[in-house]
N, C-alpha and C positions, 0 to 999 in steps of 0.2 A: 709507443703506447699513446693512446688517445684518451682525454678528458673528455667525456662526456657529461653536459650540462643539465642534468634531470629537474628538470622545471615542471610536476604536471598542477595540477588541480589549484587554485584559491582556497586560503584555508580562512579567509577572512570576507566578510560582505566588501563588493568593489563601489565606486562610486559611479556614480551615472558617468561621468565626464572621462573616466578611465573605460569604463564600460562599451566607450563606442567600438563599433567593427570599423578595424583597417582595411579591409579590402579596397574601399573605395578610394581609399585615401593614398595607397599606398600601388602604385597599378607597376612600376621597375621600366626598364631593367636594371636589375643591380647585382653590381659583380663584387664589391667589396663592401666591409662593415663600413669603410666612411661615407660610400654612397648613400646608404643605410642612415648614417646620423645626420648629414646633409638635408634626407627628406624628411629627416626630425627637425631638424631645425628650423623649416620652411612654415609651419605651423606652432614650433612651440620655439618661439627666437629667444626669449628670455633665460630658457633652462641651459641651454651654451655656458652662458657666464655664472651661474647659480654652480652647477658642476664644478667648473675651475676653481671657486674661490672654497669647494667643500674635503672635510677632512678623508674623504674616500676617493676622490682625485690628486690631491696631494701627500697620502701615503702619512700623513700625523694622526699620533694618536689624539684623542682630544683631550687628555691632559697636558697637553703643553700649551702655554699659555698664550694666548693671543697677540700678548705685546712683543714676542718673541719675533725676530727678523725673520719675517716669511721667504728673503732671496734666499736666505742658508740653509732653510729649511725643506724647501719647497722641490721635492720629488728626490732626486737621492737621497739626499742627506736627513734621515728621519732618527732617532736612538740608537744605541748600540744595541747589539740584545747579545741573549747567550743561547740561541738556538741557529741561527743563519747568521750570526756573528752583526752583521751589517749588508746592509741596502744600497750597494755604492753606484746606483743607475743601470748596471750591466748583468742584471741578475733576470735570464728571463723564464725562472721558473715564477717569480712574483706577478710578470706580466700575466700569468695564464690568467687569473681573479683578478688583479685590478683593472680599473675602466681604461685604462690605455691599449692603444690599439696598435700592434708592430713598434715594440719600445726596441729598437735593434740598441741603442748604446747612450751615453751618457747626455747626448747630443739630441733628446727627442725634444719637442716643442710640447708641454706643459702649457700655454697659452693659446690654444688653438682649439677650441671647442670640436672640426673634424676630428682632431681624433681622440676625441670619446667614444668609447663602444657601448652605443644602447642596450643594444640587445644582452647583455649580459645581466643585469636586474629587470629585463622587462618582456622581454620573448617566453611565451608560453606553450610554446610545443612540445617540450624536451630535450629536444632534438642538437642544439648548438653545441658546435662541437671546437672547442681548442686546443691546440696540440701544447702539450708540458716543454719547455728547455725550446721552445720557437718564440718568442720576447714576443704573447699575445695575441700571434696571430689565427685568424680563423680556418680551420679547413677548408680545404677548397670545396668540397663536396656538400658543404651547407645548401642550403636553399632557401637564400637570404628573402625573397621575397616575401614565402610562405614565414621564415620567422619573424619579418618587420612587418607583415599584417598579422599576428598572432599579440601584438605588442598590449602588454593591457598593467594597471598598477602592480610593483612587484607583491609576492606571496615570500610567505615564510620560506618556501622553495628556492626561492630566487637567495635570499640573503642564505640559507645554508650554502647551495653550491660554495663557497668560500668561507663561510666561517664557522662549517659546520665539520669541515676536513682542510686545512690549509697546514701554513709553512713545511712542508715533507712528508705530511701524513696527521689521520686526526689524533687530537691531543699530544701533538707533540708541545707545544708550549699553553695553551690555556688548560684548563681542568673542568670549566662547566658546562661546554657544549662539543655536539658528539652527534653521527649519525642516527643515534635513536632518536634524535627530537624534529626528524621530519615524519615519524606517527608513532608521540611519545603516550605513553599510558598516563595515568593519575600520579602514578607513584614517582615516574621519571620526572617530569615537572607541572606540576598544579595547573598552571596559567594555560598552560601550551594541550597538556592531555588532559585535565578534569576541566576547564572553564570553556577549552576551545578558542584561546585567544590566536592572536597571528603574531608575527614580530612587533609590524606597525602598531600594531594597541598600546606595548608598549614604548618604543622607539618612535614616537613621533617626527613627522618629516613636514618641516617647512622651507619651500623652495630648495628642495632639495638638500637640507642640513640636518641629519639624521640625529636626533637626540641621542644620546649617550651620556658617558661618563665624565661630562667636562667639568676640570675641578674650577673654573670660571667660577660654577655656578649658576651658569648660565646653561640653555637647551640638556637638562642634565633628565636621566632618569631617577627615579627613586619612586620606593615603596612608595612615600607620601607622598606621591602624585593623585594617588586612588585612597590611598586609604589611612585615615586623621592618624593623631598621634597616640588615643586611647582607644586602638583597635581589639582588646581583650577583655572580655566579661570579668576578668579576675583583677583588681585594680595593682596588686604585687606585679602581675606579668608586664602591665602600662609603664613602672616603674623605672622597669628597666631600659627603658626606650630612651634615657637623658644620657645612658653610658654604652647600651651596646646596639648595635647595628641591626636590623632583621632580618639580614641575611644570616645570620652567628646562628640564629636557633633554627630558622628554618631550613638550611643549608648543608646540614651536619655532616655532606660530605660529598665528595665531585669523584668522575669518573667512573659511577657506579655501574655503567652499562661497558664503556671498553677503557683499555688501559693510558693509561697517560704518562709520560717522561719524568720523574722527576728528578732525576740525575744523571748527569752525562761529562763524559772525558775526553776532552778533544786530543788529548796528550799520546792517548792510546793507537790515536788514529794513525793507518796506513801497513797495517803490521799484516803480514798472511797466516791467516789462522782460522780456525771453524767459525761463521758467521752465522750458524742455524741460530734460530732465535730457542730461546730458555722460556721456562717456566714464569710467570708473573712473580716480582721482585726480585727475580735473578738475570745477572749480566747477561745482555742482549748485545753482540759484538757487530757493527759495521765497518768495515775498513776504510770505507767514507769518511764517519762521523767519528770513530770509538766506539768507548765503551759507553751504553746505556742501560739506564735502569728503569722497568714499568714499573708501575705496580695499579692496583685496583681498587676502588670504596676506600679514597684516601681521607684521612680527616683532616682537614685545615689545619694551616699553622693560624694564629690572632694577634693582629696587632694591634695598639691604637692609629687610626686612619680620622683625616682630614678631607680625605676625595684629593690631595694633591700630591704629587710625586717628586724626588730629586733624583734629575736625568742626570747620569755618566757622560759627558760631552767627548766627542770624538777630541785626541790629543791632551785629553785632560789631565794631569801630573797624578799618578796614585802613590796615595802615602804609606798604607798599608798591603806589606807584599803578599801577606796572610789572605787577605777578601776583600774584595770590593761590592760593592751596591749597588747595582746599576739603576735602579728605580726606586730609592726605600722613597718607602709611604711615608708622608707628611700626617704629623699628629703624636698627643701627648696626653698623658695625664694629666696633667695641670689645665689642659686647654679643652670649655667648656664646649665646644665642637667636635670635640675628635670622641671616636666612638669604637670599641672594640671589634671591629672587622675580622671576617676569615681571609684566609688568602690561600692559594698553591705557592707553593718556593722553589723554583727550578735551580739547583744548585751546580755548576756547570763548571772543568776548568778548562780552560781557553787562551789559547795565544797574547803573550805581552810582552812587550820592547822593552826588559827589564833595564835597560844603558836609560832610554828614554823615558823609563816611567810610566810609557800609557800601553793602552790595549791595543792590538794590532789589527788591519783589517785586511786578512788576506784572500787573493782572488784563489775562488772556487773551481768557477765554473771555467768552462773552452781549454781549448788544445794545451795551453801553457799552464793551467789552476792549475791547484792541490789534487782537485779531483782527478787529474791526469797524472800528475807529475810524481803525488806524494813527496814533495822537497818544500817543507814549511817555508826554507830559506827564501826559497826563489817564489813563493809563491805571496810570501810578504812582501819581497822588493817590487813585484808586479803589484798587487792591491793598494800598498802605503803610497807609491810615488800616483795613482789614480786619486786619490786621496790627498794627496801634493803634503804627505808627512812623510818628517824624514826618519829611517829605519837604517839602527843601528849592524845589523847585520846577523844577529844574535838573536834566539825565538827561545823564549821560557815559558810556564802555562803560570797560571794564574788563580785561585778559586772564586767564582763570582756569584752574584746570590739575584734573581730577577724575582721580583713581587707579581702575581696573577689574582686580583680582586675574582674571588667566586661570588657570582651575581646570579650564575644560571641556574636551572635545575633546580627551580625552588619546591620546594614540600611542604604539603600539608600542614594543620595543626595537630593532627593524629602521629604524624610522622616526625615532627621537629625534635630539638633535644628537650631533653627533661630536667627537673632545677634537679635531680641528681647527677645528670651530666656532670653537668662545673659544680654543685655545691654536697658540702655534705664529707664527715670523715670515711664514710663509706662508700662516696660517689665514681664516677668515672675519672674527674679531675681531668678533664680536659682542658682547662683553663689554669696556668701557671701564675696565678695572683702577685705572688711576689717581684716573678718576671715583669707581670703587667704593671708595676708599682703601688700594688695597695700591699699593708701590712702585713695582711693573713684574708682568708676569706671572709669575702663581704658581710657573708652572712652569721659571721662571729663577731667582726670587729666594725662591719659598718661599711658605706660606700666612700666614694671621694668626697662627696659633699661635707658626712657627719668627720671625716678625717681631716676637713678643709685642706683638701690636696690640688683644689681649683683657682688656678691666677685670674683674679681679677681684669 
């Protein structure tokens, strides 16, 4: 099967300077995508090293924090997760979407601006085509020319191919973006189908460093980029803005167009048994993966969030054999920052070196993985010792819980939740007050402030 890279139309005004035609520019012959970046780089020298030092070349999310040692970090070694377990360099379903170009094994050059692949956010034809389980490489049958003068600033287009359907299919681990929103309605998301924004509107890019979710602080996006802190005619609804998030109301639920994972058994994996897929929130069996669970129009779980995360470090001693966390959100009641956020909860159990305490990283993929082999055994002793940890010989599962900040898919003021949502004895009660650490509802007993539940 082949990946095809549907890239057509700008959904956003371009700039004159992106706007130029390549033809002239770009005359070939060219047989491969480095030739390709090569003639990029012959006019744009400085975008080379702007790439390399960006968190879509080196595979981090951008909550991890900058001071953090970039040799450790930088292209395999990214978080554990509980969907593709880990990133161990040799995984070349990931190469298909990231900017690296022929990643054949752990050994690829990360410092080499050749092989960057342009044409993956910037070719506008449609047309680019990369093969899944070939570590990035392009079809031979492209017609690199024709894509490397089609080159123009990327569209909403461009950033969906990958994060519109990735890691194994769409919504397997986030919850707010989805095939609908490359021509979303009103209802799907605001910004994207009732305003007609583009990604870039909001994702700002300078020199190539794509603003997002960095709990820095720094290049971050947020509502109050655009819009002040008493964005509502009602001064009650402003109020709320010192405690809760506005993603929480306007967000009131992800997945509403196709279904999304939110629980999965790696435990189950390998067994032969019917693997037709079931009905939305019933067990969906892959022999692959396990046992999984869709479901559809999920409502957020809420926590209090800081924008900052505590990463599960590869080898990390777990203390509790019950759950581990692989990314809980930073943030507190007490702390005048943190704000009640939604989230998706991918609830997942997965391989762990119960002798050694940590999570295991076992190879997948080629002749010798799980994917072949079905022997957790042997397919741990192969991924741990790539990983240069030592594995005790014994495979247990584990329950793990990963956090998914819903950001996307924002809605209306017509559409958000209502104060009978969370308040009210007759409300929805979507919000577990006591969980969240106030007394009782706000709206009987007061906020944090009238509770003085905020450290100084």
């Amino acid at each position: 099967m082949k990946v095809l890279f549907l890239l057509p139309l700008l959904l956003f005004a371009v700039s004159p300077s992106f706007a130029q035609d390549h033809k002239e520019n770009v005359t070939g012959p060219l047989e491969t995508p480095q030739q390709v970046t090569e003639e990029c780089l012959m006019c744009h020298e400085e975008v080379g090293d702007e790439i390399l030092h960006s968190s879509h070349w080196n595979w981090l999310t951008s909550n991890i924090a900058a001071s953090r040692d970039q040799e450790k970090i930088t292209g395999k070694r990214i978080p554990i997760n509980n969907f593709c377990i880990a990133v161990n360099g040799e995984l070349p379903e990931c190469a298909t979407c990231h900017l690296n170009e022929n990643q054949k094994d752990s050994l690829f050059n990360f410092k080499t601006p050749e092989n960057i692949d342009c044409l993956v956010c910037h070719e506008q034809t449609g047309t680019y085509l990369k093969a899944p389980f070939h570590p990035g490489m392009a079809e031979s049958e492209n017609d690199l020319l024709m894509l490397a003068q089609s080159v123009r600033k990327p569209t909403s287009k461009n950033c969906g191919t990958c994060h519109f359907s990735n890691s194994g299919g769409v919504l397997v681990k986030h919850g707010g973006m989805d095939e609908s929103l490359y021509n979303p309605s009103e209802k799907i998301d605001y910004h994207l189908g009732g305003l007609g924004f583009g990604c870039s509107d909001c994702h700002e890019t300078i020199k190539h460093q794509v603003s997002g979710g960095a709990s820095s602080g720094e290049n971050i996006v947020a509502c109050e980029n655009c819009h002040n802190v008493n964005p509502h005619t009602k001064e009650l609804l402003n109020n709320h803005y010192a405690a809760v998030a506005c993603e929480t109301c306007h967000i009131p639920s992800y997945a509403r167009e196709e279904a999304t994972i939110i629980s999965w058994d790696w435990s189950k994996a390998g067994e032969d048994r019917d693997s037709s897929a079931s009905n939305l929130g019933e067990k969906y069996y892959d022999k692959k993966r396990g046992e999984l669970i869709w479901s559809k129009n999920v409502k957020p779980e809420y926590y209090w969030a800081d924008g900052t995360f505590k990463y599960y470090e590869l080898g990390e001693k777990i203390e509790n054999d019950d759950l581990l966390e692989l990314n809980k959100p930073g943030g507190k009641m007490s702390d005048v920052n943190s704000k009640i956020s939604p989230f998706k909860v991918l609830k997942v159990k997965q391989p762990y070196d119960q002798v050694n305490k940590y999570l295991i990283i076992p190879k997948l993929y080629g002749e010798d993985g799980y994917w072949k082999t079905f022997n957790w055994v042997s397919a741990s002793e192969k991924g741990m010792k790539e990983v240069k940890l030592e594995f005790s010989g014994s495979v247990d599962f584990i329950q793990t819980k990963m956090y998914w900040p819903i950001n996307h898919m924002v809605m209306s003021a017509g559409n958000a939740l209502k104060c009978t949502s969370c308040h009210g004895k007759g409300g929805e009660k979507l919000l577990n007050w006591k969980q969240l650490g106030y007394p009782d509802d706000p709206i009987k007993k007061g906020g944090r402030v009238k509770n003085k539940l905020i450290k100084e």
